[in-house]
C-alpha positions in Angstrom: 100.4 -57.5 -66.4 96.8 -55.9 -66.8 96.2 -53.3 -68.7 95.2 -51.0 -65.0 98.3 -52.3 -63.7 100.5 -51.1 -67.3 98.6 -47.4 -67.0 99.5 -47.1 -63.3 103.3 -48.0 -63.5 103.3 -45.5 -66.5 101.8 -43.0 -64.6 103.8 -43.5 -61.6 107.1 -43.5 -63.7 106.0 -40.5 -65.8 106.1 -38.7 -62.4 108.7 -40.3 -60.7 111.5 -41.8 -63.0 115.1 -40.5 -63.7 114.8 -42.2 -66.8 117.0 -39.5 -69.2 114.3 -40.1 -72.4 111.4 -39.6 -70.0 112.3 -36.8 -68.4 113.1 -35.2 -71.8 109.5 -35.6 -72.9 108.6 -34.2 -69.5 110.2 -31.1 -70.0 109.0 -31.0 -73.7 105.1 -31.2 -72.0 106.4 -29.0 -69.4 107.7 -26.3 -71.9 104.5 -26.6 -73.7 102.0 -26.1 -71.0 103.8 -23.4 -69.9 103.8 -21.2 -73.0 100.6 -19.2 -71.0 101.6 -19.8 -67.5 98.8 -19.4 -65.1 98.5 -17.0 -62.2 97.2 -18.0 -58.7 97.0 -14.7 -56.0 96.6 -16.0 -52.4 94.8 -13.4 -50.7 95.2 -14.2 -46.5 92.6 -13.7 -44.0 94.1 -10.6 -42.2 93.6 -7.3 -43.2 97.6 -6.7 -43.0 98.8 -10.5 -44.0 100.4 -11.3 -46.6 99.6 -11.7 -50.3 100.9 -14.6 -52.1 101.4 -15.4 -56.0 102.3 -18.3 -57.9 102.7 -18.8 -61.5 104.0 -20.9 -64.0 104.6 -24.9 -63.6 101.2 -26.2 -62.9 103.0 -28.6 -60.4 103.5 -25.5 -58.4 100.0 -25.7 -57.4 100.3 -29.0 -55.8 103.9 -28.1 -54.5 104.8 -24.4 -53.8 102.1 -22.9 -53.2 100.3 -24.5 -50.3 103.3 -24.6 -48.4 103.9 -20.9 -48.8 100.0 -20.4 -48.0 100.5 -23.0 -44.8 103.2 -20.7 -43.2 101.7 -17.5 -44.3 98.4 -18.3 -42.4 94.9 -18.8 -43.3 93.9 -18.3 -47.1 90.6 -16.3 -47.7 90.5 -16.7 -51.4 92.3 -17.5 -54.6 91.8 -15.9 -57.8 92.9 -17.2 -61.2 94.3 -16.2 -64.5 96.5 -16.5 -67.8 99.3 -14.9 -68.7 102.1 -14.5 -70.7 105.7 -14.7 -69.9 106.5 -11.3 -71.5 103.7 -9.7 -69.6 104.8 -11.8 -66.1 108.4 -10.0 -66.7 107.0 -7.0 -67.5 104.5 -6.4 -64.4 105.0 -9.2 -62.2 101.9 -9.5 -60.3 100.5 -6.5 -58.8 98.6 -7.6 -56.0 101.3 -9.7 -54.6 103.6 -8.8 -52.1 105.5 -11.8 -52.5 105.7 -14.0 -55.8 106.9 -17.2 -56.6 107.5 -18.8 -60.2 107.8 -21.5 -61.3 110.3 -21.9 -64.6 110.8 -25.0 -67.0 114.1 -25.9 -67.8 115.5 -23.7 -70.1 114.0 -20.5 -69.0 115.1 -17.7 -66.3 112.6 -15.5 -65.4 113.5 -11.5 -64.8 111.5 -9.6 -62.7 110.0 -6.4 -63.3 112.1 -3.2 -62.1 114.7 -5.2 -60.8 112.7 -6.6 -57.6 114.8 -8.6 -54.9 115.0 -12.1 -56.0 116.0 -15.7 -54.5 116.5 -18.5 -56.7 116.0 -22.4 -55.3 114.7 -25.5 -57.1 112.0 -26.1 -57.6 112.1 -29.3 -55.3 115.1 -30.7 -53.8 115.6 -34.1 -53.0 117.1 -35.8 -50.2 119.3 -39.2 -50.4 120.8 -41.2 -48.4 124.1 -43.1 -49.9 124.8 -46.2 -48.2 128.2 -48.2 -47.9 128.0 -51.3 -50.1 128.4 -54.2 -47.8 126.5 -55.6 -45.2 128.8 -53.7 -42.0 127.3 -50.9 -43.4 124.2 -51.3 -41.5 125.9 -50.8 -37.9 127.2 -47.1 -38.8 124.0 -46.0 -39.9 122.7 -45.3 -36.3 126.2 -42.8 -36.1 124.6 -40.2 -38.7 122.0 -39.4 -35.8 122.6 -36.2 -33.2 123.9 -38.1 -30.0 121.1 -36.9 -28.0 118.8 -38.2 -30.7 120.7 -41.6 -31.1 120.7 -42.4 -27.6 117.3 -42.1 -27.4 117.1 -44.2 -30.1 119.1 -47.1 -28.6 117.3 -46.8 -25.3 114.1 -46.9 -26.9 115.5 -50.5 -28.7 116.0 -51.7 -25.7 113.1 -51.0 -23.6 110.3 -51.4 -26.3 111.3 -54.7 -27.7 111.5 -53.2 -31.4 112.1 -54.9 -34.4 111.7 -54.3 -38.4 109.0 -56.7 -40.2 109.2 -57.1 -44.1 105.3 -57.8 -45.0 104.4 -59.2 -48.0 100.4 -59.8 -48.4 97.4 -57.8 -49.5 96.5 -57.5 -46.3 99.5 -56.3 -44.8 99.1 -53.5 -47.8 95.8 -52.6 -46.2 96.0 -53.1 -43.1 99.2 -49.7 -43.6 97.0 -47.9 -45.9 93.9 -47.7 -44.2 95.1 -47.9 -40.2 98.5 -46.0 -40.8 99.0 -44.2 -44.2 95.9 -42.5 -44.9 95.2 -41.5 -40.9 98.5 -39.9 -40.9 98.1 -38.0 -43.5 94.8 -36.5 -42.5 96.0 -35.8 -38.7 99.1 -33.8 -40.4 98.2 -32.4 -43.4 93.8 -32.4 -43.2 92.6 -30.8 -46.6 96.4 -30.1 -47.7 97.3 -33.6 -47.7 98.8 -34.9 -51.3 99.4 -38.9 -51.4 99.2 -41.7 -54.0 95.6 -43.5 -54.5 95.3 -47.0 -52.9 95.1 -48.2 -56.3 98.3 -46.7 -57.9 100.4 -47.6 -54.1 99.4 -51.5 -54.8 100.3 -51.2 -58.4 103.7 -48.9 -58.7 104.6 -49.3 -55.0 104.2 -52.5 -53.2 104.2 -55.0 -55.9 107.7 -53.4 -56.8 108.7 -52.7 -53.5 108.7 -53.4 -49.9 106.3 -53.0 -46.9 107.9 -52.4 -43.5 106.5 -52.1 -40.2 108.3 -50.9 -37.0 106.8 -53.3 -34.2 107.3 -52.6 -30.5 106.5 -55.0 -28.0 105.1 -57.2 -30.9 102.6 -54.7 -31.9 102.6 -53.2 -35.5 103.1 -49.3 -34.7 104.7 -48.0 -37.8 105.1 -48.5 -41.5 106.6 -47.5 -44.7 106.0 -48.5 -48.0 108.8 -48.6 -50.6 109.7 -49.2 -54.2 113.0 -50.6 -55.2 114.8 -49.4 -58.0 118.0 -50.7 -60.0 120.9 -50.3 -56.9 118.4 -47.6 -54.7 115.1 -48.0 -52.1 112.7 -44.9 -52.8 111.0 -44.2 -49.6 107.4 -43.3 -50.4 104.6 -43.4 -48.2 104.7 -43.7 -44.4 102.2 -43.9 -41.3 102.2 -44.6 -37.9 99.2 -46.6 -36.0 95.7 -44.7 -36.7 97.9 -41.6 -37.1 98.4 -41.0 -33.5 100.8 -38.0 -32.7 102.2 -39.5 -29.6 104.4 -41.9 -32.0 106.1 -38.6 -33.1 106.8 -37.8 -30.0 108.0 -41.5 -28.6 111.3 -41.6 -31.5 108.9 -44.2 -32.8 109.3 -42.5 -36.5 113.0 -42.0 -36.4 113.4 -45.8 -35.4 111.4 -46.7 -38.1 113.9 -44.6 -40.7 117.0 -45.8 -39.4 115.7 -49.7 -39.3 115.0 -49.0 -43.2 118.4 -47.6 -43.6 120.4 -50.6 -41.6 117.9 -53.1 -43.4 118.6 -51.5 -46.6 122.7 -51.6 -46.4 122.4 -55.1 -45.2 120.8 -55.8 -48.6 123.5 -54.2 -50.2 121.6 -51.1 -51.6 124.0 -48.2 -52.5 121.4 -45.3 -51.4 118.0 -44.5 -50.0 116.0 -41.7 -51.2 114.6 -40.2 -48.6 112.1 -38.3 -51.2 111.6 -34.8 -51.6 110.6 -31.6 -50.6 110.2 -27.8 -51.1 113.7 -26.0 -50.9 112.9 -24.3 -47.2 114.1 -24.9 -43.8 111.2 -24.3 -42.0 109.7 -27.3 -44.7 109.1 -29.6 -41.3 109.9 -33.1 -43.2 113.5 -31.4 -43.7 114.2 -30.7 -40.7 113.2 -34.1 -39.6 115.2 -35.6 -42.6 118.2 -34.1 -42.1 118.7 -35.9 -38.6 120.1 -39.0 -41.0 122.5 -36.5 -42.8 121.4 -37.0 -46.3 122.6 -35.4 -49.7 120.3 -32.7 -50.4 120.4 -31.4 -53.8 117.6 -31.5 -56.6 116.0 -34.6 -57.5 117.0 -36.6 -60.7 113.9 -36.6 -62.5 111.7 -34.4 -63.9 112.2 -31.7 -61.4 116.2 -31.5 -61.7 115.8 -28.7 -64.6 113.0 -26.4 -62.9 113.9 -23.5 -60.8 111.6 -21.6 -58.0 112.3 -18.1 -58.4 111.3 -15.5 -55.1 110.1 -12.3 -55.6 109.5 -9.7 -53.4 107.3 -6.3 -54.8 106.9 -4.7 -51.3 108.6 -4.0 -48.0 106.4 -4.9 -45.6 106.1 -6.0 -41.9 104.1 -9.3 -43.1 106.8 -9.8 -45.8 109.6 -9.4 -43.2 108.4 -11.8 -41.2 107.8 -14.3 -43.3 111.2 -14.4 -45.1 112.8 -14.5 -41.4 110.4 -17.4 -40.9 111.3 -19.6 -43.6 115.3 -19.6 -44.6 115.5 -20.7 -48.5 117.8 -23.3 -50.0 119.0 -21.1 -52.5 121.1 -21.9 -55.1 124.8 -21.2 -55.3 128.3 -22.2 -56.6 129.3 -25.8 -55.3 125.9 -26.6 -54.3 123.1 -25.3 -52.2 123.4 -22.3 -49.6 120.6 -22.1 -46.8 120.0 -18.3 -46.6 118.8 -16.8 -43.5 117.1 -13.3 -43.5 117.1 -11.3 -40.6 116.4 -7.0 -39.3 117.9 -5.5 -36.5 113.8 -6.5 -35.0 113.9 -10.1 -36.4 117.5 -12.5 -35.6 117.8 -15.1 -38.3 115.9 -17.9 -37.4 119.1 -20.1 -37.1 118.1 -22.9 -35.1 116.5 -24.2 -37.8 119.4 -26.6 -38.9 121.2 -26.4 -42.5 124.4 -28.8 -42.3 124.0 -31.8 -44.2 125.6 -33.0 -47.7 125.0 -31.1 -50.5 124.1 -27.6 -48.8 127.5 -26.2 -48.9 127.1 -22.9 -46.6 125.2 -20.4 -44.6 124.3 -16.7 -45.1 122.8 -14.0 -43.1 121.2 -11.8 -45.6 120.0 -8.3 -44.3 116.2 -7.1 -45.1 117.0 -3.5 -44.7 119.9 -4.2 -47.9 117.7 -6.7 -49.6 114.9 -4.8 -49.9 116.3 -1.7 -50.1 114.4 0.5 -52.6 111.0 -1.5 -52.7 107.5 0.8 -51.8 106.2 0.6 -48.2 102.6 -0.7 -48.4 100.1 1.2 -45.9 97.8 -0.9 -43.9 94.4 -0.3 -43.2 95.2 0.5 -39.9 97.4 3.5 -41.5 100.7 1.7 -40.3 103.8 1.6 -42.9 106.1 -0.5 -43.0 109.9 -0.5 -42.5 111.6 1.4 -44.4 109.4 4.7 -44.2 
């Protein structure tokens, strides 16, 4: 193995691995780094938006944070700082409305003058667990919706699919270059996270597997893999030069459940689906949880952190965005997918929470939540709720 090759497995694994002595040196770096977390304050476009505020983990940056700026709206600025933990409990973040930290393992965070709070992981992850023989493959079309499954079957029919295990270098770039990478900047433009070519031929396909979803013969799809001990980790996907109309087409939720019957076939106990922020308006959830999968926190470095929500002020911007975006919060027996609502604002309950692992629903009431937080004024000279 060359010495590139050695660095990038390392690197991949020192992100990715549920290795018990690795992630124990990740949370001793974590614990470390985070002895003066850092402070990032989100300040949005409009006049009356919402402020946001992260601190702590520095993977929050790449995690939390633009997701909360993404369904909050258009970011004017960002301002950065130090701090200290003592002086976070203490004062929280003034300028925020809403702040989100992120903890190490090991450490609860306490909010200043006893400001409403939700705690979630920090990332949960979401697995599939397959039965171990090779009929296992014909019930794994059963775990979709029947609405969704029968499109599904249809679309078998009548557009000639099939699964194709690839195995060159130019398979590999023929998915990064026409599918991956194009997907990624339709979707997610300047937000989009992903793995370098380099690291995805090192760490991924040369100790993995490459799939693509032809229909009609024609490569349309594709997902590349790694295969660990028992497990296939589902890492990066794509559909031909990123082109929306394969969302729309069932063309992605052929090319998961393929992977799934291919995997318990092979006689893979799970598939891990990868991970996500602990919200159900997080879109790769919601899509996710059509295969029912076992959502709980991932089993590496992340298992131990926690994401705590805090709220400073009661305002219209802040309402709207906890109705908006129901939390995985955590709770006895498992995970609990809250749901905030007003007598102005119904939960927002048709985005879905029952799957394995999230154990319940509640309704929680902003007028009781946030019950004794200040009204902020707008420029405009509005207040909010609560006044």
């Amino acid at each position: 193995m060359t010495l590139v090759a050695t660095a990038e497995e390392w690197r991949y694994r020192w992100h990715n691995s549920a290795d018990p002595r690795l992630i124990r040196l990740h949370h001793t770096v974590d614990r470390l780094t985070a002895l003066r977390p850092g402070v990032t304050v989100s300040h949005p476009q409009d006049a009356d938006g919402l402020t946001l505020a992260y601190a702590g983990l520095g993977a929050g940056l790449d995690h939390v944070l633009p997701f909360l700026e993404q369904q909050r709206g258009p970011t004017a600025r960002r301002e950065h700082r130090r701090t200290t933990w003592a002086r976070l409990a203490a004062h929280g973040v003034p300028e925020a409305d809403l702040l989100a930290v992120g903890c190490p393992p090991g450490r609860t965070f306490r909010p200043p003058a006893r400001q409403p709070t939700v705690v979630a992981p920090f990332r949960v992850g979401l697995v599939v667990h397959l039965d171990h023989d090779r009929a296992g493959a014909t019930a794994v079309p059963a775990r979709l919706s029947r609405k969704t499954r029968q499109q599904y079957q249809r679309e078998q029919r009548t557009l000639d699919r099939s699964l194709e295990v690839a195995a060159t270098r130019a398979d590999f770039t023929f998915f990064y270059d026409r599918m991956h990478r194009p997907t990624m900047d339709r979707r997610h433009g300047a937000a989009t996270r992903s793995v370098p070519p380099r690291t995805a031929w090192h760490s991924l396909f040369r100790h993995g597997v490459l799939f693509f979803l032809r229909e009609r013969g024609e490569r349309v799809a594709g997902m590349l893999c790694r295969l660990e001990p028992g497990a296939l980790v589902l890492r990066l996907a794509g559909v031909l030069d990123g082109a929306d109309s394969r969302y729309r087409s069932g063309t992605y939720v052929a090319l998961y459940v393929s992977i799934l019957e291919w995997a318990a076939r092979e006689g893979l106990g799970r598939v891990d689906l990868s991970g996500a922020e602990p919200f159900l308006s997080k879109g790769i959830v919601q899509f996710k949880r059509k295969l029912h999968p076992h959502v709980a926190p991932p089993a590496t470095h992340f298992a131990g952190k926690r994401l705590w929500l805090c709220v400073r002020r009661d305002t219209p911007a802040v309402r709207d965005f906890l109705v908006a975006n129901p939390v995985l919060a955590e709770g006895p027996g498992g995970l609990r997918a809250t749901y905030f609502h007003d007598r102005d604002r119904p939960p927002r309950t048709g985005l879905r929470w029952q799957t394995g692992g999230v154990v319940c629903a509640t309704e929680v009431d902003l007028d009781v939540f946030l019950k004794g937080l200040p009204c902020a004024v707008s420029r405009a000279g509005s207040t909010s709720p609560g006044t």
